[in-house]
N, C-alpha and C positions, 0 to 999 in steps of 0.2 A: 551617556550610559557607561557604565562601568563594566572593565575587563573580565572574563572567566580567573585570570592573575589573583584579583583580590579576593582573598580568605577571611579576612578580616572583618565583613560586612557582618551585622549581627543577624542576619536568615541564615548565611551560611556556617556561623557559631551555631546557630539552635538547631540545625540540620544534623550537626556534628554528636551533638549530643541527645538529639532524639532518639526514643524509642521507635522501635521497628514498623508501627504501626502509622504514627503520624509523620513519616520520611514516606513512609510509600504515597501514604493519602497526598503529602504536598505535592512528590512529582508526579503522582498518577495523572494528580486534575492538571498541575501545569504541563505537561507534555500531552494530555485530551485535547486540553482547549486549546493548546496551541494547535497543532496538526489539525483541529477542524478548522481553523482559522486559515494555516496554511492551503489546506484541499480546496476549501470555496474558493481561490484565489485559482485554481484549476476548472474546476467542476461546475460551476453556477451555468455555464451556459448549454449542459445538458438537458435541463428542462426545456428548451425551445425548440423548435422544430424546422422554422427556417421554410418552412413551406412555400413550395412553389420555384425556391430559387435554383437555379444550374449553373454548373461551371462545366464547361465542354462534355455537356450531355451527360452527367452523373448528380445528383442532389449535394446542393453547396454543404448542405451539415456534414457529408460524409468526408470530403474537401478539408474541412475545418480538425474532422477528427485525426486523417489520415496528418495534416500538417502541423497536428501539436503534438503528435505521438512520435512521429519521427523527431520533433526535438527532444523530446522527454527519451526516446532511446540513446540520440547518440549523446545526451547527458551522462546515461548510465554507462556507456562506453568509457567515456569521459572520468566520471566517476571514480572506476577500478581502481586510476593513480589516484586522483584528486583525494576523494573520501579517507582511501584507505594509509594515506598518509599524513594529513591532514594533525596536527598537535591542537590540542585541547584549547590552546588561548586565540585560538583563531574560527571557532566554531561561531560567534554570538555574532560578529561581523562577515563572516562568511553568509549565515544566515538571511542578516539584514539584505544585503549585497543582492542576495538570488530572489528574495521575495520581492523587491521594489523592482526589481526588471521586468517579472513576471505581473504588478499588479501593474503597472506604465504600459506592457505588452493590450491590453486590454484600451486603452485609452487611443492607441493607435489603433487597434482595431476599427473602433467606433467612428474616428474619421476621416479613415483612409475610404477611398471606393473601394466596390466588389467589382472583380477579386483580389483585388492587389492587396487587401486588407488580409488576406488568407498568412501571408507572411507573419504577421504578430503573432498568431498560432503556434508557429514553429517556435518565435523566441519568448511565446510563456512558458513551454514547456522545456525548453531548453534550460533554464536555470533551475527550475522542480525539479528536476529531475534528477540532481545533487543532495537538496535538501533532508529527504529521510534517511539518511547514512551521519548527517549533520547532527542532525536531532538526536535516532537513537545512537546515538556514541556519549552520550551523557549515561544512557543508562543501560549498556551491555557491561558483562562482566562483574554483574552483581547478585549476590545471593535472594533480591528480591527478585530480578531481570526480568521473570516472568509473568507477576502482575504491571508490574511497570509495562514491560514491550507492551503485554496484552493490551494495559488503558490505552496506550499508548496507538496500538495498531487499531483498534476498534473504533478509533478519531476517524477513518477514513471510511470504515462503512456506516456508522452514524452522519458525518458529515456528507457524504455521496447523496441523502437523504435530503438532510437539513439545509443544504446549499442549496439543492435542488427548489426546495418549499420556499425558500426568501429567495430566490430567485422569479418562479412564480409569482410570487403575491407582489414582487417588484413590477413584474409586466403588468399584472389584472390590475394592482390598487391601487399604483402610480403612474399606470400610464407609458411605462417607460418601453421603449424599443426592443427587440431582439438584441439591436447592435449597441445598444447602450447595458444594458442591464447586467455583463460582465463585470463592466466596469464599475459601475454605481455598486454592485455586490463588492467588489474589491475594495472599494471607500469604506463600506461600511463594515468590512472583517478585518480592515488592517490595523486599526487602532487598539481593537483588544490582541492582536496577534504578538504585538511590539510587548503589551503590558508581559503577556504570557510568557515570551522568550527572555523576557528580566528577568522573570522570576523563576526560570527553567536555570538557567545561566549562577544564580547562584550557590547552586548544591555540589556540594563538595564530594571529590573523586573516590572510587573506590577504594574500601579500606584493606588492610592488610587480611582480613580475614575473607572481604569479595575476594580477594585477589589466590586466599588457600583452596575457596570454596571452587569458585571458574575458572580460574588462572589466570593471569596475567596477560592483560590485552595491550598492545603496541602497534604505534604505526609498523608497516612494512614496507619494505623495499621492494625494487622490482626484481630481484632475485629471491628473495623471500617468497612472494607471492607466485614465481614459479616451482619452486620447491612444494608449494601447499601444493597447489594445482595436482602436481605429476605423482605425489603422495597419494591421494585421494581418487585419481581419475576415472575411475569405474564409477564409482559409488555419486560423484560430485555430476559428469555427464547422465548418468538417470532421473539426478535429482532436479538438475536444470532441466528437461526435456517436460519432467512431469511439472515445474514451475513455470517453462513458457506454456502448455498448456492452462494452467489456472491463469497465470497471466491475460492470454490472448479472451475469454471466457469473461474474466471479471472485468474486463475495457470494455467487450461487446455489450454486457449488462448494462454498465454503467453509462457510457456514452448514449445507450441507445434506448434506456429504459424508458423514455415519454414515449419511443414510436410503440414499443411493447405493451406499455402501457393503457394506448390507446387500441390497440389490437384486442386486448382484451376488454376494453370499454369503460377504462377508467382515466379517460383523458383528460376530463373536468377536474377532475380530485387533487388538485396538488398535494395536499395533505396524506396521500397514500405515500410517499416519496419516504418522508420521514416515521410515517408509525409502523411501516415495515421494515425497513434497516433498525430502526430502535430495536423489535424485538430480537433480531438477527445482532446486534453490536452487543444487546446484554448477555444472549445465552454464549455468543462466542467468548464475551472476557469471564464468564462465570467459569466456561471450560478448559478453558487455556491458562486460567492466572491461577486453578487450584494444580497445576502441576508443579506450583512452586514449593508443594507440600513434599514432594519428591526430594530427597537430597540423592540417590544416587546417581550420578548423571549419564550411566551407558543405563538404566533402567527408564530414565526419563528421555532418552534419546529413543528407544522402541516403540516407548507408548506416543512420544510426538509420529513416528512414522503411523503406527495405527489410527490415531485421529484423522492425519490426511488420508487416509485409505478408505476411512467409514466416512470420512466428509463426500467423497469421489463418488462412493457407492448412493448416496445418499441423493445427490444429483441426479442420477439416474433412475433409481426407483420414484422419485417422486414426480421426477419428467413423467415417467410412465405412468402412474397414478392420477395426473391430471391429466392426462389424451383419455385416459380410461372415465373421465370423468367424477372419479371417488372423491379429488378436494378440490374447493375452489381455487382461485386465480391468486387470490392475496396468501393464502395458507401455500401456493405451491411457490412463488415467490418468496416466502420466508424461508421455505427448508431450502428451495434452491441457495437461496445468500446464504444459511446457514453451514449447508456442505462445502459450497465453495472458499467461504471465508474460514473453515475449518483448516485447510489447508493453504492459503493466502497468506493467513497471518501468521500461520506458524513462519512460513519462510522470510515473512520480513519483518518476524523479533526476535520469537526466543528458541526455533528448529536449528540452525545454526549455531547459536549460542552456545548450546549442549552438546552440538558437535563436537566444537574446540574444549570445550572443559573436560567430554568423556576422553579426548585422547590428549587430553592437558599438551594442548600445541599453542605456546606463545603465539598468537598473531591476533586478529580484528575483526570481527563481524562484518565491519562495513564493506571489506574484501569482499567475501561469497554473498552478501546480499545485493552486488554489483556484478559479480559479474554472471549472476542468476538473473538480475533483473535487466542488465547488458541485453539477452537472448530472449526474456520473457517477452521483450516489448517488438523484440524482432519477430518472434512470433503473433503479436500481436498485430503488427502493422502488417503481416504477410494474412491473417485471418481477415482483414477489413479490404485486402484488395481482394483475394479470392472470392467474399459474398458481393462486392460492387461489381469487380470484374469478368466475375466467372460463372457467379449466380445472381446475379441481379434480381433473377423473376421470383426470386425466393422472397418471401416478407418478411419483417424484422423477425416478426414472431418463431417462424417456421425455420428460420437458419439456427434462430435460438434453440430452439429444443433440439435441432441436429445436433448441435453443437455440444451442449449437455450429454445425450448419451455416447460421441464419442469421447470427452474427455471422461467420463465414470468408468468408461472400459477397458482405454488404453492408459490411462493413467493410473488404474490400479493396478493393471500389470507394471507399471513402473517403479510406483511404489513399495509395490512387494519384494521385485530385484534389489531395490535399491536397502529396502531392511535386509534381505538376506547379504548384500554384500558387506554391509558394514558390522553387522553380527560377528562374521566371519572373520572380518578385518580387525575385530576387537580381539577375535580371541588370539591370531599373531601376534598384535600388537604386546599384549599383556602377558604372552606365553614367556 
């Protein structure tokens, strides 16, 4: 496989000299399909249930979650330096490197005993947990950024789905095990994953005009990176508080979505998995990828903070709207994905992006989307001991919708601090 180095290959010519339209179309679908590619190699064995099984009196699925989440955090710990230093001709083999650890993690699984088998958990998510700072670095710092991140981020709540559903029809059609069917999923997503990341791998870097439009993205130092930090720090600690919230919120959904699912009596259905995220992945890139219409970037930097604020809100009214019994189960699942991937995906494509271009600060995306998602997943992993440890007798269902109207409440108050301080902060800056 050929280096990120060579310019020369003729995709990379016709890339060069594309119109704006057909550049986007190539990297939209190749960074989609890859990142779904990537996700199932996570996510497949959240359709299972695991029923019946314990590890020192707690349900083994919950075991499994808490131990690939805590690798997937201190990945993102890991990350801060790794990602956001990270030179361009080392992304395609960085890449390769993290996803065959993570689809082997899956193989250990399968025949190790329980629970010692809980271990491979910890080291598939350990190497993920680098990967999306890898990938979008191909495509921050571009005057498309925005549809791009969007296809790009919407791979994960489409694929959350999709994985889910051939994960399924893997158990029912084939027969194949709880403990087997990660893996068997990982066989079967890694060979277009490899094709996808060739063809991601040969689009050539930002051009002088991304570079007038966003600014000029570089690795950073670990002085650099504290310089961002203590520049920003009001505004930067609101924004991660209200992103470990979506964080912690969108794992519980996701990891947890069969027991939910079956609470509300669609446990048969596998195919609910995928035609609900579908609708939820289109209306989200529809909304996210036309702010690329926006050229001014502190005007496009407002209306990202308003999107996550009416996403937040949105979670919550419609939590309420289904206790009230107004919509059904599948309709309040879509607006729920809907709100919360309103603001999910802003923070890990294109809400940062427009930060550093409105205050044209040479530095990297994959910085603050690490050390955002550093804290998100710590929050995350502190939400899944608190409902096993502390509420157990709660149901999946029932912690869910708590959960929902505090993050709609407290996270809008966060995100409204968080526009008011950088408002503010714009108009010093530019004074």
């Amino acid at each position: 496989m050929e280096s990120r180095s060579t310019t020369t290959h003729p995709i990379t010519r016709w890339l060069q000299t594309a119109n704006g339209f057909w550049f986007s179309f190539y990297v939209a679908i190749s960074a989609f399909c890859l990142y779904t590619c990537i996700f199932a190699l996570r996510k497949t064995f959240g359709v299972a249930t695991y029923e019946g099984l314990t590890v020192w009196g707690h349900s083994f699925k919950v075991w499994m979650v808490i131990s690939q989440v805590l690798g997937y955090m201190l990945s993102k710990f890991i990350g801060i330096k790794i990602v956001s230093e990270l030179g361009a001709h080392a992304r395609l083999k960085g890449i390769l490197l993290m996803v065959s650890i993570a689809a082997l993690s899956w193989l250990g699984f399968a025949v190790a005993p329980t629970p010692y088998n809980l271990i491979f958990l910890f080291f598939n998510g350990l190497p993920l947990g680098m990967v999306w700072g890898m990938v979008f670095a191909y495509l921050e710092g571009r005057k498309l950024t925005e549809v791009l991140g969007a296809s790009l981020s919407v791979s994960f709540i489409f694929s959350a789905g999709f994985a889910k559903t051939v994960g399924g029809y893997i158990m029912l059609d084939w027969g194949t095990s709880e403990f087997w069917m990660p893996f068997v999923s990982a066989c079967l997503f890694f060979p277009p994953l490899v094709l996808f990341l060739w063809l991601l791998d040969k689009i050539p870097p930002p051009t002088a005009e991304d570079e007038v439009l966003r600014t000029k993205r570089s690795p950073m130092t670990g002085e650099q990176r504290i310089k961002f930090a203590l520049t920003f720090a009001p505004g930067l600690i609101l924004l991660i508080l209200a992103y470990a919230m979506l964080t912690a919120y969108r794992d519980f959904r996701d990891n947890f979505s069969a027991e939910i699912w079956q609470s509300l009596n669609y446990g048969d259905k596998p195919g609910i998995f995928a035609f609900t995220e579908s609708i939820v992945a289109i209306v989200v890139l529809i909304v996210i990828g036309s702010l690329m219409v926006i050229k001014n970037n502190f005007k496009a930097m407002v209306i990202n903070h308003i999107i996550v604020l009416t996403g937040m809100i949105t979670v919550g009214l419609s939590t309420l709207a289904f206790e009230h019994k107004l919509i059904s189960a599948p309709t309040w699942m879509v607006l729920v994905g809907m709100g919360l991937y309103f603001g999910y995906i802003q923070f890990n494509s294109i809400f940062f992006d427009r930060l550093i271009a409105t205050f044209k600060y040479v530095s990297t995306v994959g910085f603050l989307i690490y050390l955002a998602d550093s804290f998100g997943y710590l929050g995350s992993v502190g939400v899944l001991l608190f409902k096993e440890f502390g509420n157990k007798e709660l149901s999946w269902l029932e912690f869910f919708i708590s959960s929902g109207y505090v993050l709609s409440m407290a996270g809008s108050l966060l995100m409204s601090a968080s526009l008011a301080y950088f408002v503010l902060k714009f108009r010093r800056w530019t004074a």
